[in-house]
C-alpha positions in Angstrom: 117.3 198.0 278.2 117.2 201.9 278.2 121.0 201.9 275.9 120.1 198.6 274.2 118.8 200.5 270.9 121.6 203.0 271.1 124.0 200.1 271.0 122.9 198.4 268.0 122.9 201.5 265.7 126.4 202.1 267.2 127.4 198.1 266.2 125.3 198.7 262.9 127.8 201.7 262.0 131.0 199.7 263.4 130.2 196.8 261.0 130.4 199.1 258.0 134.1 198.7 257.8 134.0 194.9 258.5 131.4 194.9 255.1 134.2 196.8 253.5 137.1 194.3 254.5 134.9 191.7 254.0 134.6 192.7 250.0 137.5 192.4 249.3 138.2 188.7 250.1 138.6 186.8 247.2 136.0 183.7 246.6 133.0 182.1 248.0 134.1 183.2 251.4 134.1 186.6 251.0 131.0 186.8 249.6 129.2 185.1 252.0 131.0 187.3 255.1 129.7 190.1 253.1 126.3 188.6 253.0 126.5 187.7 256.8 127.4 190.8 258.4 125.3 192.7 256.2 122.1 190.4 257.6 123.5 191.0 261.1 123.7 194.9 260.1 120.0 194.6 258.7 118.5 192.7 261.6 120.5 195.0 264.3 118.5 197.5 262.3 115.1 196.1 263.1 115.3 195.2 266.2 116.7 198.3 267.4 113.8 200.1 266.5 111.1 197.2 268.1 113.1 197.4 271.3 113.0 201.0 271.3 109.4 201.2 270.5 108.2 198.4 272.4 110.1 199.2 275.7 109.5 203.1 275.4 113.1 203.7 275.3 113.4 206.2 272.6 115.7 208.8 272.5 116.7 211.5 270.2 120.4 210.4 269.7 118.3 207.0 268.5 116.3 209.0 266.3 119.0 211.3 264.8 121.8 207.9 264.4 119.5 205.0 263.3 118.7 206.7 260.2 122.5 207.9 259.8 123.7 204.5 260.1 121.0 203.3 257.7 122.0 205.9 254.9 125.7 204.9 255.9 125.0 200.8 255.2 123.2 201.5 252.0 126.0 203.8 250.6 128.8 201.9 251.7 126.7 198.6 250.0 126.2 200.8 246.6 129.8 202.2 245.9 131.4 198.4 247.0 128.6 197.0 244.3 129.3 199.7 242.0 133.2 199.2 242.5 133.0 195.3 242.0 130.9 196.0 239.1 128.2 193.9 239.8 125.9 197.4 240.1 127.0 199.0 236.1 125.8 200.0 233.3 121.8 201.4 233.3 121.9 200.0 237.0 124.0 202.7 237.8 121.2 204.7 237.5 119.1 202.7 240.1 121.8 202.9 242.4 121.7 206.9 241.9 118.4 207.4 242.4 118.2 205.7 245.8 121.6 207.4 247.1 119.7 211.0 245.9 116.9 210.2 247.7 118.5 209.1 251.1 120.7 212.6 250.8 117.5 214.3 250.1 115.3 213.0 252.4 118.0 213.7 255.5 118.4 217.0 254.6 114.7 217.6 254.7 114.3 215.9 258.2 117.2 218.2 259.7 115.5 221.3 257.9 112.3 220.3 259.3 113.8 219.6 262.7 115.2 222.6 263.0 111.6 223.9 262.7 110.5 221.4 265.5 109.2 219.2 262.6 108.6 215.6 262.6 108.6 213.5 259.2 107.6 210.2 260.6 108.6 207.1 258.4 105.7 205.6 256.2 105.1 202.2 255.5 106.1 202.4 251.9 109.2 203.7 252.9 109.8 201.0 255.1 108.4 198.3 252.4 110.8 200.2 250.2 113.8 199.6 252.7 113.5 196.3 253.4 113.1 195.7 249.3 115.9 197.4 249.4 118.1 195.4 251.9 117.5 192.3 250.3 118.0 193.5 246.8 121.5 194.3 248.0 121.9 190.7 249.9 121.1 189.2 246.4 124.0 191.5 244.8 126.2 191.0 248.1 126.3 187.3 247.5 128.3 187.8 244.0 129.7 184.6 242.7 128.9 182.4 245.6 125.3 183.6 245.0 125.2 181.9 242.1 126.1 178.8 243.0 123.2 178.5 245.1 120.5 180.5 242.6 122.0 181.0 239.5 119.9 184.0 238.6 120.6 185.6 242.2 122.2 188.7 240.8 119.2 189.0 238.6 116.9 188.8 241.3 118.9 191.5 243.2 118.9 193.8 240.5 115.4 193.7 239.4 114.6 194.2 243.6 117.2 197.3 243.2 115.0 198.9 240.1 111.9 198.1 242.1 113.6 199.4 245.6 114.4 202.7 243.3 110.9 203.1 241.8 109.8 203.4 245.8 112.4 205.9 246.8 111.1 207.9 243.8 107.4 207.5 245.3 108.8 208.0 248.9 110.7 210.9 247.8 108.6 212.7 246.5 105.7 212.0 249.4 108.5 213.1 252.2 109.2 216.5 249.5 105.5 217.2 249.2 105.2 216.9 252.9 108.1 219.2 253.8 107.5 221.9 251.8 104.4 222.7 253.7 106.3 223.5 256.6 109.2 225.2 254.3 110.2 228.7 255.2 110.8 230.4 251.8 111.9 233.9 253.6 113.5 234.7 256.8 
């Protein structure tokens, strides 16, 4: 059980290229692949973190990878949306927010760790992540989406604006936090 947490983040990172692979096949298939591995990624990303808390097996590779192969799930979900053009347009601009964010937001926590630091995750970030995931499920689903809820890229785009309207809030929270540990002079 110790390695159990450590093994899902690892899986979670080693289905990022199967989400890639899985874009590019054409039709209803191909969108719902894309939909299932990243709900497998999503849920290995839960319960990763309740094993880990609930068993008392945390470790410090966990806590530096987990939110790696977070950032690296969201980012790889944005540019694939972006490049199949179901993120364009004004959305573009949701989709930019939340990747400045995540960049922001781990450069803080390794500033801050160097400094011994911790930045713990707050519960609007977390409402804000889990907005977020399903906001891209919506837009993962593409045309086969559709068939089943015809506004379903709707839905995920309007979840995408709200996800990004959080990761401003969050944002700036973890910022305001940070700074009063920053070191402004060595």
């Amino acid at each position: 059980m110790q390695h159990l947490p450590n093994i899902l983040t690892i899986f979670r990172i080693a289905m990022i290229p199967a989400l890639y692979l899985a874009f590019f096949i054409d039709g209803p298939i191909g969108d719902w692949l894309c939909v299932v591995i990243f709900t497998l990624a999503c849920t290995t990303d839960f319960f990763d973190g309740w094993v880990a808390r609930r068993y008392n097996v945390q470790s410090g590779f966990g806590r530096m990878l987990d939110p790696i192969a977070d950032k690296l799930t969201v980012a790889t979900c944005l540019m694939l949306l972006v490049h199949g053009r179901m993120i364009a347009d004004i959305h573009l601009l949701a989709a930019v927010i939340i990747l400045c964010r995540e960049i922001l937001v781990s450069g803080l926590r390794e500033y801050l760790m160097e400094l011994r630091v911790s930045l713990p995750v707050s519960t609007l970030a977390k409402f804000k992540t889990t907005l977020q995931m399903v906001a891209l499920g919506f837009l993962l689903s593409g045309e086969a989406g559709k068939d089943v809820w015809a506004i379903s890229q709707e839905i995920g785009l309007v979840l995408l604006w709200i996800a990004a309207g959080l990761t401003m809030i969050t944002g700036y929270d973890y910022v305001i936090k940070g700074l009063k540990h920053a070191k402004w002079s060595e």
